[in-house]
C-alpha positions as CSV (number, residue, x, y, z in Angstrom):
1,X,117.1,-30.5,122.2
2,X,115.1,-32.2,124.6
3,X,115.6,-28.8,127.3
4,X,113.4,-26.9,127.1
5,X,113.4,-22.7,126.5
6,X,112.5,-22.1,130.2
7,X,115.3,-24.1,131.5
8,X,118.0,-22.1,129.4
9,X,119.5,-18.6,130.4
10,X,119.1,-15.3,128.5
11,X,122.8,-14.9,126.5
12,X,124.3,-11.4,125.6
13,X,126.4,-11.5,123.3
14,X,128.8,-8.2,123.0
15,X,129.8,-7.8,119.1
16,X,131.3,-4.2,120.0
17,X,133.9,-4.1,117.5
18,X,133.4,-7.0,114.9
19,X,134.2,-6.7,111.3
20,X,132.7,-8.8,109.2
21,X,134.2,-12.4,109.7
22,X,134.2,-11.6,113.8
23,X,130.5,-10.9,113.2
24,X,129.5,-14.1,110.8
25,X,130.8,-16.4,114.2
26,X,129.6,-14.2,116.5
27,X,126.1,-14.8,114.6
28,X,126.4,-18.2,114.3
29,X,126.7,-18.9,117.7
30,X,123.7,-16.6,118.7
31,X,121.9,-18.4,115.9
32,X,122.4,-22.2,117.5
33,X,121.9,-20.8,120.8
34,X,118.3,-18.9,119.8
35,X,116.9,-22.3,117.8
36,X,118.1,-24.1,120.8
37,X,115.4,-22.1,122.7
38,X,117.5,-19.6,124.1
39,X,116.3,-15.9,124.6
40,X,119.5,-14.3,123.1
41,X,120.4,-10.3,122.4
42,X,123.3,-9.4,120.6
43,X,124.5,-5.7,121.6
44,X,125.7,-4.3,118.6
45,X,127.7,-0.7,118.0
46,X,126.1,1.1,116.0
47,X,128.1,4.9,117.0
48,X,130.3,5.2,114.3
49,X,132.1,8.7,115.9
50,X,133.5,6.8,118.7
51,X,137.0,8.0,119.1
52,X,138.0,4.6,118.9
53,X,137.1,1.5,117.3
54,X,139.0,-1.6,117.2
55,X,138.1,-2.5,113.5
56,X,140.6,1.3,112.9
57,X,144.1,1.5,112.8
58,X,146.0,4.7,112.6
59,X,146.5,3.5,109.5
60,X,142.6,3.8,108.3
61,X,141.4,5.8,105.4
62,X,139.1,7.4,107.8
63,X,140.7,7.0,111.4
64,X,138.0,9.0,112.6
65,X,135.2,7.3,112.2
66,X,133.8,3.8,111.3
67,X,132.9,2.9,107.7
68,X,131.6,-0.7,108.3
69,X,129.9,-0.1,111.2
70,X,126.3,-0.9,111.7
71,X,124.6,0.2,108.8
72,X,126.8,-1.8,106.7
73,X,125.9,-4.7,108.5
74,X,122.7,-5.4,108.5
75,X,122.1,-7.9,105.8
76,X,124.6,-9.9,108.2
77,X,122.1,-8.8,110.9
78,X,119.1,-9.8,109.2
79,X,120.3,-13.2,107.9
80,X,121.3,-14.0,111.5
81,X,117.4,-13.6,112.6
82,X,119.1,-13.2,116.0
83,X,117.6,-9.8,118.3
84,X,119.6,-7.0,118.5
85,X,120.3,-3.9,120.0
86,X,122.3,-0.5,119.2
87,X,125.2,0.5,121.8
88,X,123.1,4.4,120.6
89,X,120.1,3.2,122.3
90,X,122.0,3.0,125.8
91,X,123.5,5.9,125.8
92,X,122.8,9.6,126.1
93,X,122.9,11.6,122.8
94,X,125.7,13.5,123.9
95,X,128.0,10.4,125.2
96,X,130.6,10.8,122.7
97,X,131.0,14.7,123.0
98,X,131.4,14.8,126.7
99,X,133.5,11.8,126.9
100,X,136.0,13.2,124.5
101,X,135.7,16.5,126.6
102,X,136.5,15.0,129.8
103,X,139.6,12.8,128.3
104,X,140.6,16.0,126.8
105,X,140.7,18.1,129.7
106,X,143.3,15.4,131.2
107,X,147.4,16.4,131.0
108,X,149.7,14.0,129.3
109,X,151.1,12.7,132.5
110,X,147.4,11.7,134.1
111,X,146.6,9.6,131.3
112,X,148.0,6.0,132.4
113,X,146.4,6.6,135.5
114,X,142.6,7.1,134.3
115,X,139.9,5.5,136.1
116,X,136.1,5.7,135.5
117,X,133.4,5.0,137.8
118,X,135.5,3.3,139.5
119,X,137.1,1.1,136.9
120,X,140.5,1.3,135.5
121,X,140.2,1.9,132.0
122,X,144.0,3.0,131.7
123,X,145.1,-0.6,132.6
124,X,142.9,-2.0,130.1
125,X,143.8,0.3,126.7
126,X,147.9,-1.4,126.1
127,X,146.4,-4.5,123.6
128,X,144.1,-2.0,121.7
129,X,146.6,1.3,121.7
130,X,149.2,-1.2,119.6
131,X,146.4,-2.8,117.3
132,X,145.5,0.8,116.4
133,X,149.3,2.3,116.1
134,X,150.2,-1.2,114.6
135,X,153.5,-0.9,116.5
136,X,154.1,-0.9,120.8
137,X,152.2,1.5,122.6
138,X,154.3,2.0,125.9
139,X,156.0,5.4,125.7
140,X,154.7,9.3,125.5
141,X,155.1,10.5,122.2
142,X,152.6,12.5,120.5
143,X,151.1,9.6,118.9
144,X,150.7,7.6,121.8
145,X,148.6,9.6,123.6
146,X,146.5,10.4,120.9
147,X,145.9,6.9,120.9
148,X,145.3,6.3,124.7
149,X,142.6,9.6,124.5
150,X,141.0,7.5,122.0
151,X,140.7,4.8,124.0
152,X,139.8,5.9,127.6
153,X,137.1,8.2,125.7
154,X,135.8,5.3,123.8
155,X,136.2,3.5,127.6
156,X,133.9,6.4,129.2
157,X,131.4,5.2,126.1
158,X,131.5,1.5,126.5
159,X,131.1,1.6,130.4
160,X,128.0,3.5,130.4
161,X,126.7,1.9,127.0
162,X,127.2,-1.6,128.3
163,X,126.5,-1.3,132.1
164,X,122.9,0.1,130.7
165,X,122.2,-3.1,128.7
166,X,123.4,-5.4,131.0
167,X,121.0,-3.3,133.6
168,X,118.0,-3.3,130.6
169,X,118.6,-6.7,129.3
170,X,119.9,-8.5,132.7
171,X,121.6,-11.4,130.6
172,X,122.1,-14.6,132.7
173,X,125.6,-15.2,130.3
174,X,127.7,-13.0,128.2
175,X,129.7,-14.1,125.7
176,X,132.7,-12.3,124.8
177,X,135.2,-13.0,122.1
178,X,138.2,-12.3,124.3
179,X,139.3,-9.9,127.2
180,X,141.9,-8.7,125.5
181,X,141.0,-5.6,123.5
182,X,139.3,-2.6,125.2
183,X,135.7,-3.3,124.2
184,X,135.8,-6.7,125.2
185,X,137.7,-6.0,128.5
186,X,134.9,-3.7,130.0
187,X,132.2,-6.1,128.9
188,X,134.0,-9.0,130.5
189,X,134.6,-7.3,133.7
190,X,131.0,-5.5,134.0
191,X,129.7,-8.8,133.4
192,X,131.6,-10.9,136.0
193,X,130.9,-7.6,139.0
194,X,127.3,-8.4,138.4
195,X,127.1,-11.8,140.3
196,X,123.9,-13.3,138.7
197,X,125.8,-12.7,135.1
198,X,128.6,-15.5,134.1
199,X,130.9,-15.6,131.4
């Protein structure tokens, strides 16, 4: 390319919940980007007790808790040669705990109405509750808000965890694979409230 690095922006790219295949294009395009002269950071979870993750179904040997998250990525990571950083490293140690104590202290009927910091996680959760359940999500049986706990705790996570590195890392462009699921919602819409970030 005949640009050069200082013309091009610093790119985020928010690989929150990416199994393997989501990652290996995720990487690629942080790879062209970075040998392009871009300064590129790829946030990365790497908190595999978050109540929710959208590589887990209901239907997951271990529901509960990620088996391919980070640590089982990082010859992916490595290969890419693309920086990285942890969701862990932006958050408080206790992030999970007291998010899953606050969603927990909710009744049934305040769930579809949750809001954090001013964002309304509750709107966002529908696409991810019936990827987990594998099945429609609107209703109130047991199951289902089981599954929207997950999410708005996993919501309290992602909100503080991403609003840090966009603060730390203060990208000029995210990239997100969609805005559909819950992780990719709340970094599309933290990114578009800050107005020096585009999408």
């Amino acid at each position: 390319s005949d640009v050069c690095s200082s013309d091009l922006p610093r790119v985020g790219i928010a690989a929150l919940a990416s199994g393997d295949w989501h990652l290996v294009i995720e990487q690629l395009l942080a790879h062209a980007l970075a040998v392009r002269g871009a300064d590129v950071e790829m946030l990365v979870c790497d908190v595999p007790t978050r109540p929710h993750c959208d590589e887990r179904t209901c239907a997951s040997r271990h529901p509960d808790v990620c088996t391919g998250c980070a640590p089982a990525k990082l010859d992916l990571l490595d290969a890419g040669q693309v920086p990285w950083r942890g969701l862990s490293t932006c958050l408080a140690a206790d992030a999970v705990t007291a998010a899953k104590a606050t969603i927990a202290a909710l009744p049934d009927d305040e769930l579809d109405q949750f809001s954090y910091r001013g964002w309304p996680l509750a709107q966002w959760t529908y696409v991810s509750a019936c990827h987990y359940l594998q099945r429609d999500a609107r209703g109130d049986t047991p199951e289902i808000s089981d599954a929207r706990r997950r999410l708005l705790a996993t919501g309290i996570v992602l909100i503080d965890g991403i609003g840090a590195w966009l603060d730390r890392y203060k990208p000029d462009v995210v990239l997100v694979e969609s805005g559909a699921h819950l992780e990719w919602r709340i970094a599309r819409e933290l990114a578009r409230d800050r107005k020096s970030t585009r999408l």
